[in-house]
C-alpha positions as CSV (number, residue, x, y, z in Angstrom):
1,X,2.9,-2.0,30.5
2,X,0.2,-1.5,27.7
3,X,-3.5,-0.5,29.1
4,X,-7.0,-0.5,27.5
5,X,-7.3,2.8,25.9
6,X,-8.8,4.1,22.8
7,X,-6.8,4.5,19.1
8,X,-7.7,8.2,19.1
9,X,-5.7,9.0,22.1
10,X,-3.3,11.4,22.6
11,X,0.3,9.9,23.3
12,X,3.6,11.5,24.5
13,X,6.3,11.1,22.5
14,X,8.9,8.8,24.4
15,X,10.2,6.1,22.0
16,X,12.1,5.8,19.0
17,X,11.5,3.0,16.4
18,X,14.2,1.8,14.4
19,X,14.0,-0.6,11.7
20,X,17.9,-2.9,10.9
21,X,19.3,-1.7,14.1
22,X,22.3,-3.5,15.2
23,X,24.6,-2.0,12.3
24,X,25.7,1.0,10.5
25,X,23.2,3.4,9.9
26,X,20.3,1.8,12.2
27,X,22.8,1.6,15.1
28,X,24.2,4.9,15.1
29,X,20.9,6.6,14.5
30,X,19.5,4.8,17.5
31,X,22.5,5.8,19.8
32,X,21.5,9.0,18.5
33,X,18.2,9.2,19.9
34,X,18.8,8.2,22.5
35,X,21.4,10.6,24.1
36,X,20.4,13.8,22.2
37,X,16.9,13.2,22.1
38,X,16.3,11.7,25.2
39,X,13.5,8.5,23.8
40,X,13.7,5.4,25.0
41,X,14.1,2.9,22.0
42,X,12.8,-0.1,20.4
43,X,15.2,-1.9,17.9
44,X,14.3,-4.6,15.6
45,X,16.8,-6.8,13.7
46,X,17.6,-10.0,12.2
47,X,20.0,-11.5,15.1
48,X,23.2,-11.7,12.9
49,X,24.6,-9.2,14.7
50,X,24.4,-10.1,18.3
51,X,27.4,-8.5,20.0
52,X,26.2,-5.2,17.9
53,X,23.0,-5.6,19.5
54,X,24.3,-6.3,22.9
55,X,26.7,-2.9,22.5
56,X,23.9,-1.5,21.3
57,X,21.8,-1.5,24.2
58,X,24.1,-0.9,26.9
59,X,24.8,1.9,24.8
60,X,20.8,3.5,25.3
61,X,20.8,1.9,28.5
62,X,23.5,3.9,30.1
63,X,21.8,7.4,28.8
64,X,19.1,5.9,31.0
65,X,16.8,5.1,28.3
66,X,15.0,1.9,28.5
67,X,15.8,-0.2,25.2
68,X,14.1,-2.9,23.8
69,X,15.2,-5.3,20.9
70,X,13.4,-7.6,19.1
71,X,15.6,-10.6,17.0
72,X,12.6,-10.8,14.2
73,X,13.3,-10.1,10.0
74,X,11.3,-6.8,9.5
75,X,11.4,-6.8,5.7
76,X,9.1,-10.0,6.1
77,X,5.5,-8.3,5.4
78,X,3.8,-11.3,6.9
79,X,5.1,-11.1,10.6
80,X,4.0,-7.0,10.4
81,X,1.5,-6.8,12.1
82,X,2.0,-9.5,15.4
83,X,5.3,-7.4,15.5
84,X,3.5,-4.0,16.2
85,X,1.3,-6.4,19.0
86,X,3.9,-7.1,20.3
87,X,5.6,-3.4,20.5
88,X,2.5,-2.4,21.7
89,X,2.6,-4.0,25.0
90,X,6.0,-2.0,26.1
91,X,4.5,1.2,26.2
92,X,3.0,2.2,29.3
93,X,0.0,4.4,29.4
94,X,-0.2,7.4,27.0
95,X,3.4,6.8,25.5
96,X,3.6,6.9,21.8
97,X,6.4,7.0,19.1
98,X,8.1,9.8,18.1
99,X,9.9,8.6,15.3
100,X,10.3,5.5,13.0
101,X,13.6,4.8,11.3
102,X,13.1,2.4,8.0
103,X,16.7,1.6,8.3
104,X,16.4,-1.7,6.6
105,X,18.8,-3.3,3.6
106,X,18.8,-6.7,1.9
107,X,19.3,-5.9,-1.8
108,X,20.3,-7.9,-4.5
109,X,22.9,-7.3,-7.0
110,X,23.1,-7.8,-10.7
111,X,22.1,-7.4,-14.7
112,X,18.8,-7.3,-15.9
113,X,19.8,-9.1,-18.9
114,X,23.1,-11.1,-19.4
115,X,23.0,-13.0,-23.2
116,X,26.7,-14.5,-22.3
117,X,25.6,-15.6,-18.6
118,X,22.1,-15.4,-18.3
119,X,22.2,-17.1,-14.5
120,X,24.2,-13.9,-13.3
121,X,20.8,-11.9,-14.2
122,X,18.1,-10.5,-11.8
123,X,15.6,-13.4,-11.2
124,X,11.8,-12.5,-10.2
125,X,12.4,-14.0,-6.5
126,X,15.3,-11.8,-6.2
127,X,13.3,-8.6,-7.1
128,X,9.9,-9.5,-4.9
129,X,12.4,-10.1,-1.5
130,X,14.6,-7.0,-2.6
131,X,11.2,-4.9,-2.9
132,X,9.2,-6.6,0.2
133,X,12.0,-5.7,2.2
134,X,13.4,-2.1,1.6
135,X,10.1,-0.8,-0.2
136,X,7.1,-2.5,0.5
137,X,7.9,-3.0,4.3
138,X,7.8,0.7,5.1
139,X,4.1,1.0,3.9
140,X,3.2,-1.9,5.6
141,X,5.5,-0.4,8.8
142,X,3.5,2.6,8.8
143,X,0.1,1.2,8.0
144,X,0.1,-1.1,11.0
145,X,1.5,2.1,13.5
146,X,-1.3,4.1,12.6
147,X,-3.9,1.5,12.5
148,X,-2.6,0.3,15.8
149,X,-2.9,3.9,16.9
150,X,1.2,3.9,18.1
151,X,2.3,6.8,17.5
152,X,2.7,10.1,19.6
153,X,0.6,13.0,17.8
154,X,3.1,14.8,15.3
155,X,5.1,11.7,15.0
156,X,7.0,11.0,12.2
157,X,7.6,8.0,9.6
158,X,11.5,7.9,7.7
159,X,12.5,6.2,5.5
160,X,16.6,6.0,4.6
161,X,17.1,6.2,1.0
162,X,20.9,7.1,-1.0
163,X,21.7,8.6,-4.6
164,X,20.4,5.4,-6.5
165,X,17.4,6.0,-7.9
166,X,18.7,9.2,-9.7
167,X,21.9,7.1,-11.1
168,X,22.7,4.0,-12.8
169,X,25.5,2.0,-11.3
170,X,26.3,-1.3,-13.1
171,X,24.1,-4.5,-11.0
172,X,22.3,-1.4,-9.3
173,X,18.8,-1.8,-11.6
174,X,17.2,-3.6,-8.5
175,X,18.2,-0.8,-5.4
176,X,17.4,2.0,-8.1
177,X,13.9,0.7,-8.4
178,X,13.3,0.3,-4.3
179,X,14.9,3.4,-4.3
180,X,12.3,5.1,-6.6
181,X,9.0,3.3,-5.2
182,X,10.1,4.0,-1.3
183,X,10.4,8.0,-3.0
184,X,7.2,7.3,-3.9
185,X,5.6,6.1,-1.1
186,X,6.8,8.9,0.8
187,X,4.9,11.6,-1.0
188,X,1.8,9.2,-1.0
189,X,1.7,8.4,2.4
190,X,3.1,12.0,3.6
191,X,-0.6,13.1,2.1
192,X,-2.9,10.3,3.9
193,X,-0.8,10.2,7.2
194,X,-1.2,13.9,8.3
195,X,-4.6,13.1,8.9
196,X,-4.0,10.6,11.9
197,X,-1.0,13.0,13.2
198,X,1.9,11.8,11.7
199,X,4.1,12.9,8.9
200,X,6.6,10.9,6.3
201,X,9.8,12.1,5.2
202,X,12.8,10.7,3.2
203,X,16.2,11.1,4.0
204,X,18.1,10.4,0.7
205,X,21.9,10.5,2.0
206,X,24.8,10.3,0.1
207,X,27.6,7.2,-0.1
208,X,28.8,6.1,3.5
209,X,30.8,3.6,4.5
210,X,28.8,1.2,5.8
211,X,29.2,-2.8,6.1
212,X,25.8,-2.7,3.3
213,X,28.0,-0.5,1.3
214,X,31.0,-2.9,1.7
215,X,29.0,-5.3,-0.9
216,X,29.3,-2.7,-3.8
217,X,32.0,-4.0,-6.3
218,X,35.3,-1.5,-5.8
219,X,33.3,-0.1,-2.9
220,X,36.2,1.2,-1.9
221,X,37.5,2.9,-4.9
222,X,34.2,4.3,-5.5
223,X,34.0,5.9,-1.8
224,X,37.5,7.1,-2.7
225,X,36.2,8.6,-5.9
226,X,33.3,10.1,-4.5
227,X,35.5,11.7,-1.4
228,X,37.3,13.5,-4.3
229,X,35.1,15.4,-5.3
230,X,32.9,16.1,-3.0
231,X,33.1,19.8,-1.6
232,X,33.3,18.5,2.1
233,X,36.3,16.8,1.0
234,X,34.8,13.7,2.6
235,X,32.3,11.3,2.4
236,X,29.3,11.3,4.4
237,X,29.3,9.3,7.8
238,X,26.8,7.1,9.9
239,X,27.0,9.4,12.8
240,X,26.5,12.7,10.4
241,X,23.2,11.1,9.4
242,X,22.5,10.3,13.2
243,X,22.4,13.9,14.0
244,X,20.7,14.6,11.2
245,X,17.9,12.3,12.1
246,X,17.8,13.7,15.6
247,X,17.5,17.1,14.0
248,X,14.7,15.9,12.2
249,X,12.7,14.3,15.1
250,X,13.0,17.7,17.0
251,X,9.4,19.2,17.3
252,X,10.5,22.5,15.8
253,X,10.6,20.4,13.1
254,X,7.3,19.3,13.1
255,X,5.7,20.8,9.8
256,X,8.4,19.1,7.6
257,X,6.1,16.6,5.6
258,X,6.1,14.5,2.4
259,X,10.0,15.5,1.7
260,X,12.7,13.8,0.2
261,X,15.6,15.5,2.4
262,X,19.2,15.6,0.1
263,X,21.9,14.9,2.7
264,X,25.5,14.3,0.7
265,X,27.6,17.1,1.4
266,X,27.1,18.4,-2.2
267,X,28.1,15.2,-3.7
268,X,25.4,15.1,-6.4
269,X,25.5,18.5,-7.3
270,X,29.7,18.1,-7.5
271,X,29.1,15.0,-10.1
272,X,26.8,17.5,-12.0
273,X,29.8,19.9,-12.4
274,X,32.3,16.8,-13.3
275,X,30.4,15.8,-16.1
276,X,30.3,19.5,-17.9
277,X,34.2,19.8,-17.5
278,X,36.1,19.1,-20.3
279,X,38.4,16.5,-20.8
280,X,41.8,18.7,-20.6
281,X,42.8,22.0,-19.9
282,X,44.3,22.5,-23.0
283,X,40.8,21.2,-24.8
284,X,39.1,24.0,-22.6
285,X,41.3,26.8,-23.8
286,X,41.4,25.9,-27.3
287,X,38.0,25.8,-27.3
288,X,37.5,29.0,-25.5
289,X,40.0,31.0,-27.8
290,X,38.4,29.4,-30.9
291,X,34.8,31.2,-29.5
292,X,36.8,34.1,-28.9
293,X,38.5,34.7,-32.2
């Protein structure tokens, strides 16, 4: 268990931290950690989930990493800080964090303005609880780490983050903003956090399907869509960004700092060539022969 030492010591890097555990994303990147990276892991998550959570940790445990997970809401920014207390006293003596996971979700859908229905649009509440929880927590996440002095030297901070801030799905105006300020926070806390040993990266990955996903209208048409024309011929999967993640808390990895890591396959860059084809082929080739002639 935790002993008196000072903030400015050293730590091994043992554990992995991981924000909305229990499902998708959080789970898989956890498992991930756990059995290719070899850290013990600390979980935090709302308790909706519990037979998740319960797979979850025999999961870690029979890698023979110790796992601990806390039932608490981590997008409330008021329980922050007695949370990180609390994590602190399952470290033993000079064991730090590796890695953080901001795996967290909880966004609300809908217009910003709506003449015909004006109760279907985005009320103030709903954008304060959408940004405390999946923008504003992961400063406040990674302010009370390094003020607490938790994590191993060369650790790293990540946040999860998808093509919606650089799109405009319908109801989407809400996720596109957290999208854009936890972007944002990245490259300003990837330039204060070096100086306490730890870096901040993004990992902006492409449409999975995922039980958050699942709450997009037509989710699955638009997986579907996406699939089609992406050049992997697939869309992108919880455990391809768990061994991505693991890649990324590797030490050789350890200069990568204030980045916004694209992971989707090509999807983005496919969309890109979609919307300069034209309409028909026989539009294309009259067009062409028209230059021609």
């Amino acid at each position: 268990m935790r002993r008196d030492r000072q903030r400015g010591e050293a730590r091994c890097p043992r554990w992995a931290l991981v924000l909305g555990c229990s499902m998708g994303s959080g789970a898989a990147i956890a498992r991930d950690l756990a059995r290719t990276n070899g850290l013990d892991i600390i979980g935090v998550h709302r308790g909706n989930h519990p037979a998740e959570a319960a797979a979850l940790r025999r999961d870690v445990e029979k890698e023979g990493r110790r796992c601990v997970l806390i039932e608490h809401d981590a997008g409330r920014l008021e329980g922050i800080a007695s949370q990180v207390e609390r994590m602190a006293e399952w470290l033993d003596e000079g064991e730090g964090i590796q890695i953080a996971v901001h795996a967290l979700t909880g966004a609300s859908l809908g217009p910003v303005a709506c003449r015909d229905e004006p109760a279907r649009a985005l009320h103030p509440r709903q954008i304060a609880r959408t940004f405390d929880a999946m923008a504003h927590s992961f400063l406040f996440w990674g302010q009370a780490l390094v003020h607490a002095g938790l994590f191993a030297q060369g650790g790293q901070l990540l946040a999860l983050l998808n093509f919606q801030d650089e799109s405009t799905p319908p109801g989407f105006a809400a996720i596109g903003g957290v999208k854009g300020a936890l972007s944002a926070y990245v490259r300003h806390m990837g330039f204060e956090f070096p100086r306490y040993g730890v870096r901040v990266n993004g990992l902006r990955f492409g449409a999975a399907e995922t039980e958050a996903f699942g709450h997009v209208p037509h989710a699955r048409e638009a997986l579907d869509n996406i699939a089609g024309v992406s050049p992997m011929g697939r869309n992108v999967n919880v455990e391809d960004v768990a061994s991505f993640v693991s890649l990324l808390a590797d030490r050789r990895a350890q200069f990568l700092n204030g980045s916004i890591i694209p992971f989707d396959g090509g999807e983005t860059a496919a969309y890109a060539v979609q919307m300069l084809k034209p309409r028909t082929a026989t539009s294309a080739i009259g067009t062409n022969e028209g230059k021609q002639g």
